[in-house]
N, C-alpha and C positions, 0 to 999 in steps of 0.2 A: 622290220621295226623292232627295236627294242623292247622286250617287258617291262613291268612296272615292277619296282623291288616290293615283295610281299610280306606286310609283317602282321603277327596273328600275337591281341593282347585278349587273355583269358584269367577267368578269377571270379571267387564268389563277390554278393554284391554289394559294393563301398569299398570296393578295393583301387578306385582311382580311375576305370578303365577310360569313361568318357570323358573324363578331366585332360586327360591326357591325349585324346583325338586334339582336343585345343589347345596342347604344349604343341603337338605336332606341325597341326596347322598352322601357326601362327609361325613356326620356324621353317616350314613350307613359303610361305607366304614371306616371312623376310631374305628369304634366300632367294628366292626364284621370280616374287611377286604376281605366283597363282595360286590362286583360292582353294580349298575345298568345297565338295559336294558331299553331304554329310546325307545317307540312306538309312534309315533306321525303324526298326520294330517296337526299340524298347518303350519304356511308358514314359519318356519326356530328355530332352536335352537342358534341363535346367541349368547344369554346370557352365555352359556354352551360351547362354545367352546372348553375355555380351558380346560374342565372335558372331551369333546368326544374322547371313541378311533378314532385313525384313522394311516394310514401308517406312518407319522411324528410323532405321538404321541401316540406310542401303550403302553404308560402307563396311558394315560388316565383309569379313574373307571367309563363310561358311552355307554355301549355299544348302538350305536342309530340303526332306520331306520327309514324312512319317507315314511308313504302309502298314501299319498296322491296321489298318480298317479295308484294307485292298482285299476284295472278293475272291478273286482271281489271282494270288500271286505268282505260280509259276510261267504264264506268259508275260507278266509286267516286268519279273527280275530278269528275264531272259533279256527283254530289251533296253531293262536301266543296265545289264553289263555289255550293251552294247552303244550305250554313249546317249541313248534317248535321255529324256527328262519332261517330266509332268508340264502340262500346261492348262489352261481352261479356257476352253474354247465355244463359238457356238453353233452347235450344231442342229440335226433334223428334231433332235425331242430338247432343242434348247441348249443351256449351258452346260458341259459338261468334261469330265478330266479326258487328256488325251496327250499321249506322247510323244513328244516333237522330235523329229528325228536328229540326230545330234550335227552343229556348224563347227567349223574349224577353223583353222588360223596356222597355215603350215600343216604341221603336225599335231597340236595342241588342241583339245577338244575348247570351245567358246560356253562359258556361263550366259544365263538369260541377261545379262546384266553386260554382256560383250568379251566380259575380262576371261585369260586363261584360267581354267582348269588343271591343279596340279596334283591334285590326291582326291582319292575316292576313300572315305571313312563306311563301312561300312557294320552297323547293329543290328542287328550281331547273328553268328554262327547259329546257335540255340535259337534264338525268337524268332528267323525270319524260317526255320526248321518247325516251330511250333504254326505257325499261320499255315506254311502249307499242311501240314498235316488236320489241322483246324477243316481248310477248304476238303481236303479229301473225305471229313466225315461230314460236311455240309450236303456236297454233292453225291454222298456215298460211292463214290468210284472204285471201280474195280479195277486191280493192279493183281491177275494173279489170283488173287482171294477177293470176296467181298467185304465190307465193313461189318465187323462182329456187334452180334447183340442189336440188330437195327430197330426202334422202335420209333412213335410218333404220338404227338401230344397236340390239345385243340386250345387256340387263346380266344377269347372274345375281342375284336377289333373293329375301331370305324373306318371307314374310309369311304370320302365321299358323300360324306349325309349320310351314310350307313351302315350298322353294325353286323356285322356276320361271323361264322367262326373262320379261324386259318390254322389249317393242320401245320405245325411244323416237327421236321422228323431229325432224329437226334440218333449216334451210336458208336461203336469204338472201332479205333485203325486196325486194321490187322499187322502181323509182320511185313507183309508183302507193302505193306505202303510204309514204314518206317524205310525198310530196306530202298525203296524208290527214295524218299526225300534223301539218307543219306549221299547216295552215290548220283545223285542231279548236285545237292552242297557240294561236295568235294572232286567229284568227278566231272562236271559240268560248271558249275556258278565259279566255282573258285578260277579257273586255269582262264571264262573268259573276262571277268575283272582284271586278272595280270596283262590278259590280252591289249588293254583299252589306251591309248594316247594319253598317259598321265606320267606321272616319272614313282607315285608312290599308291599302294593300295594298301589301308588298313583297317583290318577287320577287330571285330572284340567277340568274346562267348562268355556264357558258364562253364564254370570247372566241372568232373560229375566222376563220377566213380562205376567203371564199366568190366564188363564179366569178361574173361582170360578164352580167347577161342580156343587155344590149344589145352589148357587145362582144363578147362569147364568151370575153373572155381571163378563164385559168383563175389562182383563189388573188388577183382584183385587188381584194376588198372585203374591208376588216376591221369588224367590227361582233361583238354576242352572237350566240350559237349555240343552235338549237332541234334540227331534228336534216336532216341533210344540208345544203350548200352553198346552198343554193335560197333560202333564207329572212334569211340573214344580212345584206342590206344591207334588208331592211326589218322587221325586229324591232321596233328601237331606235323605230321610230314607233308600236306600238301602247302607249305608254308616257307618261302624264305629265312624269316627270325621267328621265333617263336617266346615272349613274356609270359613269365607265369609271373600274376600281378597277387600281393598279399598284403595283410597287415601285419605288425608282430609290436607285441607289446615291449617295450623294449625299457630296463631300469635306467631309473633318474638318480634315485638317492637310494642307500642302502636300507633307512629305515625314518619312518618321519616320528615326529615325539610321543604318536603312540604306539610304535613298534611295528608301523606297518610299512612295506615299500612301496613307493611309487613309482608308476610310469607313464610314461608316453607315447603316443601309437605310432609305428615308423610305418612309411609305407613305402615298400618295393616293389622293382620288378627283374623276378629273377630270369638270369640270360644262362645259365645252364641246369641241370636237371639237380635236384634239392630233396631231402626226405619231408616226408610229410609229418608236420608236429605229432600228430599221435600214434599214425600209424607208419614207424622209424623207419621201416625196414620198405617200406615204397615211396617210390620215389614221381616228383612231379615231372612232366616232360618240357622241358624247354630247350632252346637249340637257336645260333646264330651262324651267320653265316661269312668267315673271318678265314685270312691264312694262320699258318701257324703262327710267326709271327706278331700276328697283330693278337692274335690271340692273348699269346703275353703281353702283351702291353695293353689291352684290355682288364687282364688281372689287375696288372698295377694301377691300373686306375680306378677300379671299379671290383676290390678285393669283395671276397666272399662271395663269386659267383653270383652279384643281384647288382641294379644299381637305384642308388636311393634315392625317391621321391618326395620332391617339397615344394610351396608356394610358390619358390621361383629357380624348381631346380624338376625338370621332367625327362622325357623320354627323348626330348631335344636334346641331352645330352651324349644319346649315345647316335642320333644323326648327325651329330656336329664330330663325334668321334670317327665314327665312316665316311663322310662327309666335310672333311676340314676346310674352313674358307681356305681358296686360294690367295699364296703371299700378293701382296700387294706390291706394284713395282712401279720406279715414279716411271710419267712420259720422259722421254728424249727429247726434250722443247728445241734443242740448240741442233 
C-alpha cells in the first residue's frame, strides 16, 4: 500500500498554519472529492469554521475533534493513527466516548458521515507533545526516572450531597519522560499516520530554538518543536516537505506625509532553509521533496525560496504545482 505524502507546516503563532489545513483541504476535496479529518490539541479551529462538519453544516469537508481534554492520550493517538475515530456510545456506566474501529471503501478509510477520507490534518507536533507529557505528571509515571519535585494539595469538594477534602497531586517531568514523548512523536506517531489509507498527512508545530548535541552550545538550532530542546534540529527530517510558515513586514511606500514608512504583513511559507531575521547567521530548517529539475522550475515560480500566502492564494499552490490536473482530452464519440 502506498504512503501518504507527509508534509510538516511549523511557525510561531498567527503565522497562517491552520488557515492553511483549509487551503489544503478544500483543494483535497476538489481534486479528489474526500474530506479531511482534522485531529487537534490546539485551543480552537476558528479559522476553519466554515469547512467543519457539524449538525448545521453537514456538508462541511472537515471532519474534526479536539483531544485536548483526553486523559489518556497516548493509547487514543495510537489508535486515531490507526484509522479509529471517536464515537458516543452507550455503554455499562451509560454514555460514553469510544473509538470505533475504522470502515473502508476499497482502500479509502470511510468518514462517520460515509464519504471518503483523504487527509489527516493533524494539531500539532508541540501540543499533542504537551498533553502527553501533561498525563505523565498526572499519573506521575515512571519512565526510567520518576516525576521530579512530587508533591500534593487538598481542595474542598461536593459530591453527592457531600463535602469532603480531595487530595490532588501535582510535579515536574523528568528527562526521561521528555525523551519517551519525543521518540513515541517522531519515531512511532509520525511513520504510522504516513502509514494510514489516505493520499495526504498534514501536521502543524511551533518553531523553538533547541540546544546543538554535538556542541553543547545552548538555544544554537532553530527548527519545529515537539516537546523539550532534544529533538528540534531533527524533527524536520521525519517529514516528506517541510514549511517554515512566517510573517514579514514588508514596505508599501517609501515614506507617508509624515516621514514615516509603511507596511503591510506578507505571510509565507518558506520551502527551503532561510536565515533567521535576527539571529543571520542560523538558519530555519525547511526541505521539499522535488527532482532537480522541478526544482528549477519551482524557483521560477515561487522566487526567494518561500511561496506567498494570501486570501485566495495558499499552500494549494504548491499541491497544484506537484500535483497538476491532468490535460483534459475530448471523448472519441464517432
Amino acid at each position: 500500500m502506498p504512503r501518504a505524502s507527509t508534509m510538516l507546516l511549523y511557525g510561531d503563532s498567527g503565522t497562517g498554519k491552520t488557515s492553511q489545513i483549509g487551503e489544503i483541504a478544500k483543494w483535497v476535496y476538489a481534486r479528489t472529492g474526500r474530506i479531511t479529518r482534522l485531529i487537534s490539541a490546539d485551543s480552537g479551529w476558528d479559522p476553519l469554521m466554515d469547512l467543519i462538519i457539524t449538525p448545521t453544516n453537514p456538508a462541511g469537508i472537515i471532519e474534526a475533534w479536539n483531544i485536548a481534554y483526553v486523559t489518556s492520550p497516548l493509547p487514543v493517538l495510537i489508535k486515531l493513527s490507526e484509522g479509529y475515530w471517536p464515537s458516543i456510545e452507550d455503554g455499562p456506566g451509560g454514555l460514553g466516548l469510544v473509538l470505533k474501529t475504522p470502515t473502508f471503501k476499497g482502500r479509502n478509510i470511510l468518514a462517520a458521515d460515509g464519504r471518503e477520507v483523504g487527509m489527516y490534518a493533524n494539531e500539532g507536533l508541540s501540543t499533542w507533545s504537551d498533553l502527553i507529557i501533561m498525563s505523565h505528571i498526572r499519573k506521575q509515571t515512571k519512565i526510567g526516572q520518576d516525576v521530579v519535585g512530587s508533591f500534593s494539595d487538598v481542595v474542598m469538594v461536593e459530591k453527592a450531597g457531600k463535602t469532603r477534602e480531595e487530595t490532588i497531586s501535582f510535579a515536574k517531568a523528568a528527562p526521561s519522560h521528555f525523551g519517551q514523548v519525543q521518540d513515541f512523536m517522531l519515531l512511532d506517531l509520525v511513520p504510522r499516520f504516513s502509514a494510514l489509507a489516505v493520499d495526504y498527512v498534514v501536521w502543524t508545530g511551533h518553531e523553538a530554538k533547541g540546544d546543538d548535541e554535538v556542541s553543547g552550545i545552548k538555544g544554537s538550532i532553530l527548527g519545529p518543536a515537539t516537546c523539550g530542546k532534544a529533538a528540534v534540529g531533527r524533527t524536520a527530517r521525519k517529514f516528506g516537505d517541510t514549511f517554515h510558515m512566517t510573517t514579514v513586514a514588508v514596505p508599501i511606500a517609501a515614506t507617508t506625509p509624515n516621514g514615516k514608512s509603511t507596511f503591510r504583513v506578507e505571510y509565507r511559507a518558506y520551502y527551503e532553509p532561510h536565515a533567521d531575521d535576527v539571529l543571520t547567521r542560523m538558519q530555519w530548517p525547511a526541505k521539499i521533496s522535488l527532482s532537480l529539475n522541478r526544482v528549477q522550475e519551482i524557483h521560477k515560480k515561487f522566487p526567494g525560496g518561500y511561496i506567498p500566502l494570501g486570501v485566495s492564494a495558499g499552500l494549494d499552490q504548491w499541491l497544484e504545482f506537484v500535483h497538476p490536473a491532468p490535460v483534459q482530452t475530448q471523448e472519441l464519440a464517432k
